[in-house]
C-alpha positions in Angstrom: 28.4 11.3 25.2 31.1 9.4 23.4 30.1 5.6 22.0 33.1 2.4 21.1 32.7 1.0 18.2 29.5 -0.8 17.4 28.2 0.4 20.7 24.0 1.1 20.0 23.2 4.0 21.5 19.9 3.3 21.9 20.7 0.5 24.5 23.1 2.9 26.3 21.3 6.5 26.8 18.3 5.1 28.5 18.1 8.4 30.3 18.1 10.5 27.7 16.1 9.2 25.8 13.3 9.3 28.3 14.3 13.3 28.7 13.5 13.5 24.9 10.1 11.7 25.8 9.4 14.0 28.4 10.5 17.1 26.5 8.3 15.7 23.4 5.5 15.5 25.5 5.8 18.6 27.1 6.4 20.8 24.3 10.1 21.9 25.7 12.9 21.4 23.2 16.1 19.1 23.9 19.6 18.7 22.4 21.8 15.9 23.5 24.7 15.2 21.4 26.6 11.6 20.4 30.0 11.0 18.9 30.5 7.6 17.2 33.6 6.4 15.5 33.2 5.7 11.6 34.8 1.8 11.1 38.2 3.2 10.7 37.7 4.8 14.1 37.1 8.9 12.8 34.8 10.5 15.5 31.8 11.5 13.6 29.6 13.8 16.1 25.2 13.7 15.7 23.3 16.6 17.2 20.3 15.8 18.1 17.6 18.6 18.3 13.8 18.0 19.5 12.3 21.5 18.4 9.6 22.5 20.7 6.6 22.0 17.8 7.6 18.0 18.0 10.2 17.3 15.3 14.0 16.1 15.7 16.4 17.4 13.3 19.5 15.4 13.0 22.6 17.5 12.5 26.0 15.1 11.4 29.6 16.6 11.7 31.8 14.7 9.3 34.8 16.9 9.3 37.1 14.9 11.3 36.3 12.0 9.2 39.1 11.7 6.0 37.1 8.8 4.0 33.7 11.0 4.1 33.4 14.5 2.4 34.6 16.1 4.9 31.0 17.7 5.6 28.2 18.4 7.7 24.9 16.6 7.0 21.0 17.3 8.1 17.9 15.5 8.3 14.7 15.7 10.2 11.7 13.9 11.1 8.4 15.3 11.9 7.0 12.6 13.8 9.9 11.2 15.5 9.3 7.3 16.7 10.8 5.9 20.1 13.7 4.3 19.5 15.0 5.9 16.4 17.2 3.5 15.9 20.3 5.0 15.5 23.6 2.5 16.3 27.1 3.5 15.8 27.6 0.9 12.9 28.6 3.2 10.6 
């Protein structure tokens, strides 16, 4: 899924965020993924993994962005809350 500028995807991927309910609560793993433009417009791309044992890693693509290092970023969240409130205010 690809987001405008300042679009929240939280008020946009209604759907799949109930597939990441229903894959938490099952125990099933799920990986959607969301690119946002950066404020000058650089598609940065989040991969969003629910591991089977409950926790969501966040993985960030920067690479096509030339005013960020150029890198890819990580973080995760054991007990991930409903929204996460991720928007693509960046």
């Amino acid at each position: 899924m690809t987001l405008e500028q300042g679009e929240d995807l939280w008020e946009r991927v209604v759907g799949e965020i109930a597939c990441l309910r229903r894959s938490l609560e099952s125990g099933e793993g799920a990986e959607p993924q969301v690119t946002c433009p950066t404020v000058e417009g650089a598609p940065v791309r989040d991969h969003y993994r629910l591991t089977p044992q409950g926790r969501l890693e966040v993985y960030t693509d920067g690479t096509d962005d030339p005013y960020s290092d150029g890198k890819w970023s990580f973080a995760e969240c054991y007990e991930p809350r409903w929204p996460a409130g991720v928007s693509c205010a960046r």
